[in-house]
C-alpha angles and dihedrals in degrees: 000000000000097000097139135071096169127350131205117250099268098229083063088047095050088041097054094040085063092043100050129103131189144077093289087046112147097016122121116230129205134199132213109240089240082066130081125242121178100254103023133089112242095227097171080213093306122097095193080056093066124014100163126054128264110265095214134007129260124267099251093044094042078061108049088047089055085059088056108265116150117226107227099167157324121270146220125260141171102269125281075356093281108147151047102223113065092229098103102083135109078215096068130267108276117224139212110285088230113041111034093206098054124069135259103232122248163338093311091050110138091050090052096050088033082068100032092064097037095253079121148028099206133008141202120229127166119227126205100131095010101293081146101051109026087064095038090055090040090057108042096248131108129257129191121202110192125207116288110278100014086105123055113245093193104128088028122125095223120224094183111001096192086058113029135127141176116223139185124237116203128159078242146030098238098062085037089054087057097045084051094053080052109050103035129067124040137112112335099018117121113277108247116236120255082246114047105134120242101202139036115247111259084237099036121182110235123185116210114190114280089234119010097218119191089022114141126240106294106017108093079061090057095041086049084049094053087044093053086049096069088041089051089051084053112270135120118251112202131171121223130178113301102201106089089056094042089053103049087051091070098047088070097064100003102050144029097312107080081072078101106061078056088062089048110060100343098125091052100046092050093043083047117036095132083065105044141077111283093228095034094056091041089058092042093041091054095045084062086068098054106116106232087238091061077049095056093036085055089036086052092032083056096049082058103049089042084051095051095039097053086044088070099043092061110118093026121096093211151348131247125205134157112261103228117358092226146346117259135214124244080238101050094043084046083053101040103017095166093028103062085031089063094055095038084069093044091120100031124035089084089055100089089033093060096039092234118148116236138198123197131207158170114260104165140279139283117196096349092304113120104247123216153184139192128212110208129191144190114273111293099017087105086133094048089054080042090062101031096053091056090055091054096037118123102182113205121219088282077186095058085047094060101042096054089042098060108061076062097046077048094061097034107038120032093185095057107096118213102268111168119191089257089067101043124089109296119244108278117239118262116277121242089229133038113247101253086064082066094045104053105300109132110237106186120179124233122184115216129189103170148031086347085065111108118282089011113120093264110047089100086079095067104039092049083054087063094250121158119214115238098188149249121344143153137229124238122271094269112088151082134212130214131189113232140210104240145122110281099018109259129157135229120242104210127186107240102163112204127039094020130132140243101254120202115241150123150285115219120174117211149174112290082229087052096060090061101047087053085050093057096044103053123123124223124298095023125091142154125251150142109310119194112215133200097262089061090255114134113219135176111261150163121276141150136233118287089243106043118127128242153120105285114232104168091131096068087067093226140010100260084062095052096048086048099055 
C-alpha cells in the first residue's frame, strides 16, 4: 500500500499512547511526510530533499501532541505535495484501501488511507488544490480544511504559500472537530473576526452548482441525493452559475500562479531532476518560466472571479459541490497523468484562492467507489461548514472497509499489523462547542427567557447573528417575571432578591459583535445586564427595568409554561 515513509517503534508508540492525557488522549496520530516531525527527516516525498530529521516538530503536530495524540509515523504523499492522485512518489503510489486498481487521492494519500484502514486516528494532511478533501472523499473519511491562516503552517514544507492549509483527516466529524480545537488557533495565526458565526441556520441556504460538468456516470445522482438531504433537514438548495468557480480552478495550475510552487522548492527541483518525480519536475520546472507580468494579469484576473463568485453566494450560508467528479483508476492516471489530474480538482482547486472553509465527507457510493461533498464557506464560517456537513454526511461501514482492506496491507505491507476499526480509538464524543470557538472565534453567552427562546417569534435574531443554542437553564432564585405589553408579546426578567423565583429559560452563545448589536437595538423597558444562574455562573442576559409594568407570572416558572396554560 505504500502509506508509510517512516513508522515509530511500536513499543514508544504503545508506551506513549498509556501515558497520554488530553482530550485527544489515546488517539494515533499520523503525519504527512511535507511536515516535520522531531526525529524524522522531512523528505516532501523526496528523500534527496531531507536526509537528516526534523529537530522539532512542527507547530500543528506539537499541538496535537499537547492535546494528547500519539505520533505513530510519517506518511506517504505525492511529491512536494503536487497532485491529487497519490501516484508521484519514489515511495510508491498508495492506493484505495478498497479497490487495489484504483488511487488513493492525494497528496495526502498515505494519512487518508492511514485512517481509512484503522492504522490511525487523525491524521494530518496539507491542502493548496484540495490535498485535504479529494483523499478524504476517495476514502470514505472526513477532512476539514480551515480557513487560510487558522492553523499555523511553521514546519511545513509549503506547495503554494499564498494558498496552503493544513487540514485534519478522522473516520468522523466529531473526533475531527477536537483535533481541530487542538491544532488551530495560537500565536501567528490569523485573528478571527468579532463576528465570525458559531452555528449554521436551521434552515441554511445552501447554494449547489447550477450544471456538474466531468462528472462519471452516477455521480451527479449522488451529488442531487445529497442535495435533497439538506432540503429534507429543512434548508433551501439553490443553483447558481457555476463559471466563475470553474475558471478560477484552472488559473492555479493552468495559469500564473504556479509561479508559486517555483518559489517553493524550485531551486531544488532544477538543480535535481534526476532525483524527482518526472511529472512533478516537469510541473515545477515549468512554474520557474512563468513572466512575472503573466503573474499580476492571473493575480488580477483572480480578484475578479472571486469577486464575481462570492457575489453570487450573498444571501447563501454555504456551498455545496461534489468533492472529485470521479475516481479514477492507477492506469488511467499512468496514461493521462495531468489530464485526470486535472478533473480529479474540478471542484477544488478555487477553494484556497478564494479564501472559502471546506468540509469534506462521506455521502455514500456509486458503483463501489466512496462518494463525497464538500460543504464550503466564506472565510471564518468555519462553524457554519462544521453544521451543515453533519447534516449531509452518509457515513459508509468504515468496519467492512477495513476488512476487506487488510488480506491486501498483509501482502503488501509485512509491517502493518492487522488493526481493524474495532480496535482502533473510539469516536470521541461531540464537542459543546465548534472548533473555531477554541481557535479564536468569540463565544459569548446570553440568557433568554422569552420570545428569543427557540421556536418563539424572535429567535431568528439570534440564529441570523450566527448564535449557537447551548441549551435549558434556569435562573437563580432570585428573580420575577412579568408579562409585558409589547409587539410581539415578550416578557421582563427583573432582580428581586429575596423572595424570587428560578425562571426556565436558555443559553445561547454569540459573536461577541452580535451582543452589541443586540445592545444597541433594543427597545424600553428591555436591557441587558448581569443574570445569576442556578449553578451559581453569572451570564449576560435579558431584563427589564425594576419599574416596568406587567402581569406578573412568576409563578409559571418560565414563559413557555405561561403561554401554555
Amino acid at each position: 500500500m505504500s502509506v508509510w515513509i517512516a513508522k515509530r517503534d511500536p513499543a514508544e508508540v504503545a508506551a506513549e499512547l498509556g501515558a497520554a492525557t488530553g482530550p485527544l488522549a489515546g488517539l494515533r496520530l499520523a503525519v504527512k511526510g511535507n511536515v516535520d516531525v522531531a526525529g524524522f527527516p522531512t523528505t516532501a516525498g523526496c528523500p534527496a530533499y531531507a536526509t537528516e530529521p526534523a529537530a522539532t516538530d512542527a507547530v500543528a503536530v506539537a499541538r496535537l501532541k499537547a492535546a494528547g495524540a500519539t505520533v505513530v509515523g510519517v506518511t506517504n504523499l505525492d511529491q512536494f505535495a503536487t497532485g491529487l492522485v497519490g501516484q508521484r512518489s519514489p515511495y510508491g503510489g498508495v492506493r484505495d484501501a478498497r479497490r487495489p486498481d484504483y488511487v488513493s487521492g492525494g497528496s495526502s494519500s498515505g494519512s487518508a488511507v492511514a485512517v481509512a484502514l484503522g492504522l490511525a486516528d487523525i491524521a494530518i494532511g496539507t491542502d493548496t488544490a484540495g490535498s485535504g478533501r479529494v483523499p478524504a472523499a476517495f476514502q470514505g473519511i472526513v477532512g476539514i480544511k480551515p480557513t487560510l491562516g487558522t492553523v499555523s503552517t511553521d514546519g511545513v514544507v509549503p506547495a503554494c504559500r499564498s494558498w496552503d492549509a493544513v487540514t485534519i483527516f478522522a473516520r468522523d466529524l466529531d473526533t475531527a472537530d477536537t483535533a481541530m480545537a487542538a491544532m488551530a488557533g495560537g500565536p501567528g495565526t490569523r485573528a478571527w473576526p468579532a463576528d465570525a458565526p458559531l452555528a449554521a441556520p436551521y434552515a441554511a441556504r445552501v447554494a449547489v452548482p447550477a450544471s456538474l460538468p466531468a462528472m462519471a456516470p452516477g455521480w451527479a445522482a449522488a451529488f442531487a441525493a445529497a442535495a435533497d438531504r439538506l432540503r429534507a433537514d429543512g434548508c433551501t438548495v439553490s443553483p447558481v452559475p457555476f463559471d466563475a468557480f470553474l475558471a478560477a480552478a484552472k488559473l492555479l495550475y493552468e495559469g500564473a500562479l504556479v509561479a508559486e510552487r517555483h518559489a517553493a522548492v524550485g531551486d531544488f527541483v532544477d538543480a535535481h531532476r534526476d532525483l524527482v518525480d518526472p511529472t512533478v519536475g516537469a510541473i515545477i520546472a515549468a512554474a520557474g518560466a512563468v513572466r512575472a507580468t503573466d503573474m499580476v494579469r492571473d493575480l488580477q484576473r483572480l480578484a475578479s472571479l472571486k469577486a464575481e463568485a462570492l457575489g453570487l453566494l450573498e444571501g447563501f450560508d454555504a456551498l455545496l459541490v461534489p468533492t472529485a467528479p470521479c475516481h479514477p483508476t492507477i492506469a488511467e492516471v499512468a496514461a493521462a497523468p495531468i489530464a485526470v489530474n486535472s478533473r480529479v480538482g474540478t471542484y477544488t482547486n478555487f477553494c484556497n484562492l478564494f479564501d472559502l472553509c471546506a468540509v469534506a465527507v462521506p455521502s455514500g457510493s456509486v458503483d463501489g467507489a466512496q462518494f463525497g461533498v464538500t460543504v464550503l464557506a466564506r472565510p471564518f464560517h468555519d462553524a457554519v461548514a462544521l453544521d451543515l456537513a453533519r447534516r449531509v454526511h452518509l457515513a459508509p461501514d468504515p468496519v467492512a472497509a477495513v476488512d476487506a482492506a487488510l488480506p491486501r496491507i498483509a501482502t503488501a505491507e509485512a509491517a502493518v499489523p492487522r488493526i481493524a476499526t474495532a480496535e482502533a480509538a473510539p469516536a470521541l464524543p461531540r464537542p459543546e462547542l465548534p472548533w473555531p470557538a477554541h481557535a479564536g472565534a468569540t463565544a459569548v453567552p446570553l440568557l433568554v427567557v422569552g420570545a428569543h427562546l427557540r421556536g418563539q417569534p424572535l429567535e431568528h435574531e439570534l440564529v441570523t447573528r450566527g448564535a449557537r443554542w447551548a441549551g435549558p437553564v434556569k435562573t437563580a432564585a432570585a428573580y420575577a417575571l412579568r408579562a409585558l405589553t409589547t409587539t410581539p408579546p415578550k416578557p421582563g426578567l427583573v432582580r428581586t432578591g429575596a423572595g424570587g423565583s428560578p425562571i426556565e429559560g436558555e443559553l445561547w452563545l454569540l459573536p461577541v459583535a452580535a451582543l452589541g448589536s443586540f445592545l444597541a437595538a433594543l427597545p424600553a423597558p428591555m436591557n441587558l445586564g448581569p443574570v445569576e444562574l442556578d449553578d451559581g455562573r453569572w451570564v449576560t442576559g435579558f431584563g427589564c427595568a425594576a419599574d416596568a409594568t406587567g402581569t406578573d407570572i412568576t409563578g409559571y416558572g418560565g414563559w413557555r409554561s405561561w403561554l401554555t396554560a
